[in-house]
ZAMARGU-4260 file (C-alpha; in steps of 0.2 Angstrom, whole numbers, plus 5000, padded with zeros to 4 digits):
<rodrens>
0) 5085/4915/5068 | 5096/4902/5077 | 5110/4908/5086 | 5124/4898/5092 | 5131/4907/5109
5) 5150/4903/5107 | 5149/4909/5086 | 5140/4925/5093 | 5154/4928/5107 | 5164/4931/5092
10) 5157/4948/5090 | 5152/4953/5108 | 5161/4946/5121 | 5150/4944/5138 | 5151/4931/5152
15) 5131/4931/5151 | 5122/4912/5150 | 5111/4908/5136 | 5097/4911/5146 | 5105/4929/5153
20) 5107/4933/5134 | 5090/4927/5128 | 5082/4937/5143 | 5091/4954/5137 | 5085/4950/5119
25) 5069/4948/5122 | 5068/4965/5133 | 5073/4974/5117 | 5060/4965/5106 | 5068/4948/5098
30) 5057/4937/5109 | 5067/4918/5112 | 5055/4904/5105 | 5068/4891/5116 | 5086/4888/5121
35) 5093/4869/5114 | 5108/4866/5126 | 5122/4856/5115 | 5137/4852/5126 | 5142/4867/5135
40) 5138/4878/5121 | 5119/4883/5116 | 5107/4890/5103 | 5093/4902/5107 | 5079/4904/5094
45) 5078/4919/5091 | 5059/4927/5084 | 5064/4942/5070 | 5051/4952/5066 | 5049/4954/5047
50) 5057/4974/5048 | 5072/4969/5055 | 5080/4962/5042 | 5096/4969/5049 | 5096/4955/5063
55) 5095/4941/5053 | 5113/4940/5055 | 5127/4935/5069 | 5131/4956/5067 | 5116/4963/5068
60) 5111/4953/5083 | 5128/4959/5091 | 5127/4976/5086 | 5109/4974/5097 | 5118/4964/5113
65) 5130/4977/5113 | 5121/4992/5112 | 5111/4984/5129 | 5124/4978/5140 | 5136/4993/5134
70) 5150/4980/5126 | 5159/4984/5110 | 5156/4978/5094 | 5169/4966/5087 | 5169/4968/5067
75) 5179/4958/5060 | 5194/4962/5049 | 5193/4960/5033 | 5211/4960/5022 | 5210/4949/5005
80) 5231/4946/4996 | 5225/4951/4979 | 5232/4942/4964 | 5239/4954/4947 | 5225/4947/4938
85) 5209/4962/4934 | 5195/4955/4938 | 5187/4968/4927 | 5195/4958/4911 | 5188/4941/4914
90) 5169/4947/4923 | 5156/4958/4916 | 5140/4965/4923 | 5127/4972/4916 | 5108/4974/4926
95) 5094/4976/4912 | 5081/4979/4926 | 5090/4992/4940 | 5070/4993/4948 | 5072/4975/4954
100) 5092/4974/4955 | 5098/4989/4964 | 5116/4984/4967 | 5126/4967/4959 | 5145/4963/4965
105) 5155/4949/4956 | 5174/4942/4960 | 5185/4930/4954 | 5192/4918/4966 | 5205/4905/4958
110) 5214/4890/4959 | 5203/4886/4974 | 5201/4867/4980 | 5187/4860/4985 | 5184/4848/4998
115) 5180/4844/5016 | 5172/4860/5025 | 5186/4863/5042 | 5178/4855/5058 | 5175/4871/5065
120) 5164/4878/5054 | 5155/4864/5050 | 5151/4863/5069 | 5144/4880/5070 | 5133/4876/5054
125) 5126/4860/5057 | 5121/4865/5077 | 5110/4879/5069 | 5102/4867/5056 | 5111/4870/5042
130) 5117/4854/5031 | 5136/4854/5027 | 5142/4853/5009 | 5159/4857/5004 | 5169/4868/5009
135) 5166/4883/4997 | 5147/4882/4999 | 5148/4880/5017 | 5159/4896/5019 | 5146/4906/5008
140) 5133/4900/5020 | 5143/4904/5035 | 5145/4923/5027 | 5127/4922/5026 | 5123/4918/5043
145) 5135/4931/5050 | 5132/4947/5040 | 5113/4943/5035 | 5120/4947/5016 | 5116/4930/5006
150) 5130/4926/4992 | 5132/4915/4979 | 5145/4905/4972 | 5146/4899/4952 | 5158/4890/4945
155) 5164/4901/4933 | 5171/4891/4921 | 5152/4886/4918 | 5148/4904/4915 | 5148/4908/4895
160) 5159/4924/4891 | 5159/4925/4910 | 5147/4938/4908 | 5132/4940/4921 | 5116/4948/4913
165) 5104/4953/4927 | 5086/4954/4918 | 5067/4948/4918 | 5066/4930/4912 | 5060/4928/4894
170) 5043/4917/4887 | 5046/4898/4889 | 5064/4901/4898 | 5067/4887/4911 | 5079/4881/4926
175) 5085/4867/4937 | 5087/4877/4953 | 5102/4868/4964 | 5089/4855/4975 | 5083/4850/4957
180) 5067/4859/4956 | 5062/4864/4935 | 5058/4878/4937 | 5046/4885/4923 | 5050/4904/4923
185) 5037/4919/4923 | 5043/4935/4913 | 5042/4947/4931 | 5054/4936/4935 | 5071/4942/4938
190) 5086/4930/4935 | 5105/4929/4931 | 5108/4925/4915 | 5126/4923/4906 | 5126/4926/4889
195) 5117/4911/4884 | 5106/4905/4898 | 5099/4910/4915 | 5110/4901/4928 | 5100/4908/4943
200) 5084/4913/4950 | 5087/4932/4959 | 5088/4931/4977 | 5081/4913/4977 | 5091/4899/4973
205) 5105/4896/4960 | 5104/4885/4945 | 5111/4865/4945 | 5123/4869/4927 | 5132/4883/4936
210) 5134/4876/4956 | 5151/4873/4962 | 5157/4853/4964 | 5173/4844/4966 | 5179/4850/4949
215) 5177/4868/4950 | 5194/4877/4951 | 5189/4895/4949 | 5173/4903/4958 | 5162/4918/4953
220) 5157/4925/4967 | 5140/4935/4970 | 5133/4948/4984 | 5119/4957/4977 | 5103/4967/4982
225) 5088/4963/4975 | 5069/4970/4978 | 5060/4961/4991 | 5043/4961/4983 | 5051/4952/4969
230) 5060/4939/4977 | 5044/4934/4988 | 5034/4935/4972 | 5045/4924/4962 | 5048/4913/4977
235) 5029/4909/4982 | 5026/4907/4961 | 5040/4895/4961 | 5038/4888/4977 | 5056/4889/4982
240) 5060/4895/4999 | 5079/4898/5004 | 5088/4906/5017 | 5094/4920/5005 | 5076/4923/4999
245) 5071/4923/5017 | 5083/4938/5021 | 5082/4948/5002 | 5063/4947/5007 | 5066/4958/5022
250) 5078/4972/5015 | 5098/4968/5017 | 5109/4983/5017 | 5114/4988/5000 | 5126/4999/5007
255) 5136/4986/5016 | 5137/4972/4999 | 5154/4976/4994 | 5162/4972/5011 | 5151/4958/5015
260) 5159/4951/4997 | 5173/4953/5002 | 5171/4945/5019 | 5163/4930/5010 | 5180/4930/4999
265) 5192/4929/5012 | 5181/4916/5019 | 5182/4904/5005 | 5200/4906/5004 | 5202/4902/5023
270) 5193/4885/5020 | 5198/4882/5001 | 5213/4890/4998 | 5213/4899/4979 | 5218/4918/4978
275) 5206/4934/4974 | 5207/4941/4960 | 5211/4961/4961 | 5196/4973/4962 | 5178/4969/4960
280) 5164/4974/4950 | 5153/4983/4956 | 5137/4989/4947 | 5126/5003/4958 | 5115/5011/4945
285) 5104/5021/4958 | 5114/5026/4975 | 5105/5027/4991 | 5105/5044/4999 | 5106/5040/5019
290) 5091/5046/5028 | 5093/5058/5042 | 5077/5058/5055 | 5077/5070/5069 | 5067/5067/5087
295) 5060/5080/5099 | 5068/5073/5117 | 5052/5082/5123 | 5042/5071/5113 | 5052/5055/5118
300) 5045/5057/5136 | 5028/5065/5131 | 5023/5048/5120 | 5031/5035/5130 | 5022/5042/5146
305) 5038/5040/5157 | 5055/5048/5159 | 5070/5045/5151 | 5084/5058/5155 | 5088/5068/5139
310) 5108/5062/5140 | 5103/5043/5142 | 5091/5043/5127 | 5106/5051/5116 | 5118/5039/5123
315) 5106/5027/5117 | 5105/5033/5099 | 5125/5033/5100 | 5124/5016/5103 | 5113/5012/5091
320) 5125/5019/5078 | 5113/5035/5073 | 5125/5048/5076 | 5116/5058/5085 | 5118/5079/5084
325) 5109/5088/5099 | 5102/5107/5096 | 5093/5111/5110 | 5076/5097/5110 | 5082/5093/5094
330) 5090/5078/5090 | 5095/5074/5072 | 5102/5056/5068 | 5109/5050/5054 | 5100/5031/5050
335) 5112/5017/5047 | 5112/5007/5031 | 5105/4992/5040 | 5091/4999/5048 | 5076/5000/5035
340) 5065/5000/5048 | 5069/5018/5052 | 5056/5033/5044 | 5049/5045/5056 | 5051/5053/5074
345) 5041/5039/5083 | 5054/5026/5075 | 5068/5032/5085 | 5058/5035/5100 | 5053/5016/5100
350) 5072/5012/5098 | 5076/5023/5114 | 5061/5015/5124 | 5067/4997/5120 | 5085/4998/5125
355) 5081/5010/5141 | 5069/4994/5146 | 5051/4991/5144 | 5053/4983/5162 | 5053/5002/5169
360) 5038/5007/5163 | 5027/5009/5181 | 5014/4999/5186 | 4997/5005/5194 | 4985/4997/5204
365) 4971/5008/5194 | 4969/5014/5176 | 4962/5032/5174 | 4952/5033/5157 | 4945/5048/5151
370) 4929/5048/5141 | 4932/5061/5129 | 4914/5066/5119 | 4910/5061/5102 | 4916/5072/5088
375) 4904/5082/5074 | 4914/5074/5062 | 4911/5054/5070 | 4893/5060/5073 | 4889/5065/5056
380) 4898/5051/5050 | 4887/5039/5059 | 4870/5047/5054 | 4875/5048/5037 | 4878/5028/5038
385) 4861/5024/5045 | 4853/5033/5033 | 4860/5023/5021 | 4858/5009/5028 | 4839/5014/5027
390) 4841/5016/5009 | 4848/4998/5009 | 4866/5002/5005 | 4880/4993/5018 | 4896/5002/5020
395) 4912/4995/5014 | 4930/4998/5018 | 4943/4997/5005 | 4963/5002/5004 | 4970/5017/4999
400) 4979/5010/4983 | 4973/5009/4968 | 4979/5002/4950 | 4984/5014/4936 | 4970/5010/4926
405) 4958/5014/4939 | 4965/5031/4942 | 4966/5035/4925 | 4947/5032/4922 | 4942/5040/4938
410) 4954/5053/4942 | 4945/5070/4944 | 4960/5079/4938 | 4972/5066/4928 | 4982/5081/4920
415) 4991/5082/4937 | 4996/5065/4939 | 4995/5052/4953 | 5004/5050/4969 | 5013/5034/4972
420) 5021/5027/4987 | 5040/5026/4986 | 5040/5011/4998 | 5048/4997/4986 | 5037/4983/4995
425) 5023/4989/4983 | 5024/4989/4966 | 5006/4987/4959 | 4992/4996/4964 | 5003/5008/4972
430) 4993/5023/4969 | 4985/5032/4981 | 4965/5037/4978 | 4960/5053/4972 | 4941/5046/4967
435) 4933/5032/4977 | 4921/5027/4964 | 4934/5014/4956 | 4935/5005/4972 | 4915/5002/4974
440) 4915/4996/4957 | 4929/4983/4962 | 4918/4980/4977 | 4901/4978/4966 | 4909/4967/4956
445) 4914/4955/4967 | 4895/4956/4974 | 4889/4952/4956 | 4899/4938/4954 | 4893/4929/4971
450) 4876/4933/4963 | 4874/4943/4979 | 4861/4956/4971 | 4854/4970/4970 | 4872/4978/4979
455) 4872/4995/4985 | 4886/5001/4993 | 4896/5016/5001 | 4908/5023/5009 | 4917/5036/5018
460) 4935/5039/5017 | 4949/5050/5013 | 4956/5054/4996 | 4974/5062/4988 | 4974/5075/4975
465) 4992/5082/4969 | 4995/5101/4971 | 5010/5101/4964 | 5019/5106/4981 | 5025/5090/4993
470) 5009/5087/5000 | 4994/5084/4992 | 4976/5090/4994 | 4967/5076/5007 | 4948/5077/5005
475) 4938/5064/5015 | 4921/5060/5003 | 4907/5050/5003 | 4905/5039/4988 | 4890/5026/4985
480) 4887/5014/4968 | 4873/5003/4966 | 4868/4990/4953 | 4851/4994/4945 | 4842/5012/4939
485) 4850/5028/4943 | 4836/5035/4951 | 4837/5024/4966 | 4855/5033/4970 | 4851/5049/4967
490) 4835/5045/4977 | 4843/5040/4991 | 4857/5055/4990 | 4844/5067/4990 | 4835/5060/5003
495) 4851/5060/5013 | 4855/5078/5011 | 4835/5082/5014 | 4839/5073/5030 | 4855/5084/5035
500) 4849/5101/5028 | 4831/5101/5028 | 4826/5117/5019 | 4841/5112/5004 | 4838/5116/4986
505) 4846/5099/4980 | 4848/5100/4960 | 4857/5088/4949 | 4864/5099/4932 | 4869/5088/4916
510) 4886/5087/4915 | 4900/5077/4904 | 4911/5064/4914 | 4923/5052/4906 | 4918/5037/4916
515) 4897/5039/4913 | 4887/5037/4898 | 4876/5052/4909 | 4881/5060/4922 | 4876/5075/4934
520) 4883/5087/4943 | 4875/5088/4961 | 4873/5105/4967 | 4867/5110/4985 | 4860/5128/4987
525) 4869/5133/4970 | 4885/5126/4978 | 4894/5111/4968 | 4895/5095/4981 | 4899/5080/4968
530) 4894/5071/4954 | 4882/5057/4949 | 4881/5047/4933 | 4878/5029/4926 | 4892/5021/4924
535) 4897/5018/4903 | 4897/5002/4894 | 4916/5002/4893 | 4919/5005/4908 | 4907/4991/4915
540) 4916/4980/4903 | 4933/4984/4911 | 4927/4976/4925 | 4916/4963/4920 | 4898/4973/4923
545) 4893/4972/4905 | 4879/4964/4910 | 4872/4974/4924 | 4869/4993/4924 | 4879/5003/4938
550) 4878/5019/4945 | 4888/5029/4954 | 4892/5047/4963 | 4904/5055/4974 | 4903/5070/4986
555) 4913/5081/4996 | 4911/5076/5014 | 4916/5094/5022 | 4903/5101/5010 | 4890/5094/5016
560) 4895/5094/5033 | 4893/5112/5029 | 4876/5110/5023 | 4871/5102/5040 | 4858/5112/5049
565) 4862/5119/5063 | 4846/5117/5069 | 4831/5108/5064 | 4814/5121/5060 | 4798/5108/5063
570) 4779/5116/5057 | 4763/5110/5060 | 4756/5096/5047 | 4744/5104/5036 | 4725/5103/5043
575) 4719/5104/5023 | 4721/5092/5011 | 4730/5092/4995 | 4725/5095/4978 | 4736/5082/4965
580) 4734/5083/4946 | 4747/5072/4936 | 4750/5082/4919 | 4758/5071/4902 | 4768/5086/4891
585) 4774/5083/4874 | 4789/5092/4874 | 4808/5093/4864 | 4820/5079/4867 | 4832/5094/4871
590) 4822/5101/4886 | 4828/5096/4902 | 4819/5093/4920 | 4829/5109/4926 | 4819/5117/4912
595) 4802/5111/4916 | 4804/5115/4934 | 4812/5132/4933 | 4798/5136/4921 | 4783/5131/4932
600) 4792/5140/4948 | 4790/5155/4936 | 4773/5154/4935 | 4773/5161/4952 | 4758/5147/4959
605) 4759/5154/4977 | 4748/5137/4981 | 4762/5124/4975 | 4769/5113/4984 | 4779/5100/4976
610) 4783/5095/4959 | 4786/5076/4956 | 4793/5067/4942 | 4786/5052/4937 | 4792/5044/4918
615) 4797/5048/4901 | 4789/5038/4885 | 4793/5037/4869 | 4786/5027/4854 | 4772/5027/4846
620) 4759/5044/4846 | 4774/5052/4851 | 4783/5060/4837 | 4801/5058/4831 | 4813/5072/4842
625) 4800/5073/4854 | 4797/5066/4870 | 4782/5061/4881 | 4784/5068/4902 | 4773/5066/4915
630) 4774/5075/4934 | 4764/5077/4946 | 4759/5094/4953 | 4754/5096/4973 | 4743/5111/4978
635) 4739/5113/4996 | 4732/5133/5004 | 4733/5133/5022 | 4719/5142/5025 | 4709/5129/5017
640) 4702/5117/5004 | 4706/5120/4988 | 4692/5119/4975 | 4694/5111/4959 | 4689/5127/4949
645) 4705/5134/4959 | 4716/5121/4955 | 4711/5123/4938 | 4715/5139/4936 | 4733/5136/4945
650) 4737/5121/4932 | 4732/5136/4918 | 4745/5148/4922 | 4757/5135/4923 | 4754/5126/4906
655) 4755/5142/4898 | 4770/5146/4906 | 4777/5131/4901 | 4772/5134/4884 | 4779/5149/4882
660) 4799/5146/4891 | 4798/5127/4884 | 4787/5123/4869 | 4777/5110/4879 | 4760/5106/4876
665) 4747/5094/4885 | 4748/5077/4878 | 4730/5074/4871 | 4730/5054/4868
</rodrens>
């Protein structure tokens, strides 16, 4: 932001030098980038930070020179000599899209003259890089470089029906925009349209047909607020950059449109005669409710580690237009129109410790930090990741957002809905995550497509469940997805939890999920922890995995914090040896592991260790319905070896057992 000193003294007078005024700038956070000296006047480059769209304007950089050397504000008056003619009877309005148009202002100026832009102005323009071209373009850019509210000027006679039509471009619609780029339009493009053709690109730049010339008697004349995610997307697409897009990209004040149009009115007139129609039209479908944000003083002094007197930092907030009303500690402000940038209790506090002076914070020869110990939560979250990584799964870190028709396909509880952000800088993938599973796959698939393979991945993060009430249900939970057989995962979870929890009974129960073609639900001493399952054709095809198999599962992190021991039980490693025998049942295609397993802990073998799953045939010697399974069973006495006649008599009682709860049978050949 260039400013010319002698334009700005218009607004704040102060008998500060360019370099005294830069100084002060930069101590409330609009850093100078360099000070051209041009005469006795000068212009100081001025670095706005992209949230401050407020400044991007002579007044707002006033209203912040003012507030710091404790001036007053110079606004200035605004009076238009309305003609008898409606300007309601010859414009018409009408926004097609109001999510991308919040707010659109049109008035008539006539019988203006176009020519020669006044020396004055044309000075002031030109020393802050701005090209001259006649005096009604020149004045609309003037207005733009001293409210930070970008207009537009048509010629209205060029304007069919003199109707404006604010909507999203149409298949194969095209425009030469006024530096005669052809611009091929996209349909999430918004544009002004008249009743024929669009004649402007939203917030970016108007059309060649509709720009005022030497033969334009009668002016339709712009002030609008378009969405900034909009404006930059169609802007970048179009490769179009503009001053107006520049400051609709940062947020302008929709609150403030209807005086800035009338400001740029009475500027056109001053430079090119014509008089202003009566009235304006005005079109606000959705109107702003004013924020109001209140501030602990307590707090003020507690996060910016010094002291700022309780009356200074209110005056402050005065100053700064916030209205402030004191109760005790409490402050509660009212946010101006112009400032966005304002959500939350640490905003205003950052507003009070720029204008009170960064300069005054102290300086010490030492700097005391205190080691403070590491948490459970960072501790477990760090053994869980090197177990993994053991496993051969890398951690990965994705965003919180996520796109409809990820949620929809992995929302544990879609029937409530998704939260959304109401920031208007984000319109796609503005969701916040209620499953993690979506974002591994995003992640595995960008993996598959560099051919880096096999991809294991997890991670650890938090997730947003709605509740109905204001705040939803944040749940941080471990997710992990790799490519390849599902057993590798569930392999690696159980391990994981074996690890945290060394006497766990780890289960995994069949369950129906939406987004797996099998799935189970992982349960942890009888307590559900989270899910497993291999993800379905469909949805591997959604996002271009149909050729690979992937699996996935989720789990509660606090859970299974829960689940960590408290303290790990060692014994002795067994002096006798083990007695294995590998068994092949022929059993139902109905019967589940569960089954099998709860049938041979039935048996009551006092002498068996483990059970081990090893495979499943089917085919040929196996008949239709039913299946082939073989385990493995581990027998181990600690009072010594085993004998085979033993063992034999074990695997006995546990075949019939299994005969008898399951149907199964020893598979003969």
């Amino acid at each position: 932001m260039k400013v010319l000193v002698s334009w700005l003294g218009d607004y704040v007078e102060t008998a500060l030098s360019a370099e005294e005024i830069a100084d002060i700038l930069s101590d409330i956070g609009f850093p100078n980038e360099g000070i051209a000296h041009i005469g006795e006047d000068a212009v100081i480059d001025l670095e706005i930070t992209s949230n401050r769209g407020d400044c991007l304007g002579y007044i707002g950089v006033a209203r912040e020179l003012a507030a710091a050397t404790g001036k007053e504000l110079k606004m200035p008056i605004v009076k238009l000599n309305e003609s008898d003619t409606d300007v309601n009877e010859k414009v018409k309005v009408e926004i097609e899209d109001a999510d991308l148009c919040g707010r659109y202002t049109g008035r008539l100026i006539e019988n203006v003259k176009v020519g020669l832009t006044p020396d004055w102005m044309k000075r002031r323009l030109e020393a802050i890089g701005l090209r001259s071209v006649n005096n009604v373009v020149d004045a609309t850019n003037y207005a733009l470089m001293e409210t930070g509210q970008p207009p537009h000027a048509f010629d209205y006679e060029k304007i069919t029906d003199g109707k404006i039509i604010v909507r999203r471009a149409t298949p194969g619609e095209r425009i030469v925009s006024i530096d005669g780029s052809q611009c091929d339009l996209q349909t999430d493009m918004l544009i002004i349209a008249d009743s024929k053709v669009p004649v402007a690109v939203a917030g970016v730049m108007g059309g060649l047909e509709t720009e005022v010339g030497d033969s334009t008697k009668n002016i339709l004349l712009e002030d609008a607020y378009f969405d900034p995610v909009s404006v930059r997307t169609t802007s970048r697409a179009l490769t179009l950059p503009s001053e107006a897009s520049f400051r609709f990209e940062r947020i302008v004040d929709i609150e403030n449109i209807d005086w800035a149009s009338q400001r740029t009115a009475q500027l056109i007139v001053q430079v090119a005669g014509g008089i202003v129609a009566k009235g304006v039209v005005d079109v606000y479908p959705k109107k702003s409710k004013q924020k109001q944000v209140t501030v602990r003083l307590s707090r003020i002094n507690y996060l910016l580690g010094i002291e700022v007197p309780d009356d200074k930092a209110v005056s402050i907030l005065e100053k700064l237009s916030f209205e402030p009303q004191r109760d005790g500690d409490i402050v509660k402000c009212t946010v101006p129109s112009w400032r966005s940038d304002i959500y939350r209790e640490a905003d205003l506090i950052e507003e009070v410790a720029r204008q009170w002076g960064y300069n005054k914070v102290p300086l010490a020869s030492k700097i005391e930090i205190e080691v403070a110990p590491v948490d459970k939560r960072q501790k477990l979250t760090e053994r869980i990741g090197r177990y993994l990584n053991g496993c051969g799964f890398y951690e990965t870190v994705n965003v919180s957002f996520i796109g409809d028709k990820t949620a929809e396909t992995f929302s544990p509880d879609a029937g409530k809905g998704h939260l959304a952000v109401k920031d208007v800088t984000r319109k796609s993938a503005n969701l916040l995550r209620s499953s993690l599973i979506g974002s591994l796959l995003g992640v595995i698939k960008i993996n598959n497509n560099a051919g880096n393979k096999p991809c294991r991945v997890f991670e650890i993060a938090d997730t947003f469940i709605p509740t109905g009430d204001e705040l939803p249900d944040e749940r941080t939970k471990l997710a992990a997805a790799c490519d390849g057989d599902i057993r590798d995962l569930t392999g690696a979870l159980e391990g994981l939890i074996c690890d945290l929890a060394r006497d766990a009974k780890v289960e995994f129960l069949p369950v129906e999920i939406g987004w797996a073609e099998a799935a189970a639900q992982i349960e942890v001493n009888g307590q559900q922890l989270g899910i497993a399952g291999v993800v379905s054709e469909q949805v591997r095809t959604e996002y271009g995995l149909e050729e690979i198999t992937v699996s996935a599962a989720e789990m509660d992190f606090q859970k299974l914090a829960e689940a960590e021991s408290q303290q790990n039980r060692f014994r002795q490693i067994p002096k006798y040896p083990a007695v294995e025998r590998d068994l092949s049942l022929v059993i139902g295609e109905e019967v589940t592991w569960k089954e099998i397993t709860s049938a041979i802990e039935k048996a009551g073998c006092e002498k068996l260790e483990d059970v081990t799953y090893v495979g499943i045939y089917r085919g040929q010697g196996v008949e239709a319905g039913q299946k082939s399974l073989t385990l493995t069973l581990r027998f181990r006495d600690e009072d010594g070896t085993l004998t085979h006649e033993q063992v034999d008599e074990y695997e006995k009682e546990i075949l019939d057992n299994l005969k008898g709860r399951t149907g199964a049978v020893l598979r003969t050949a």
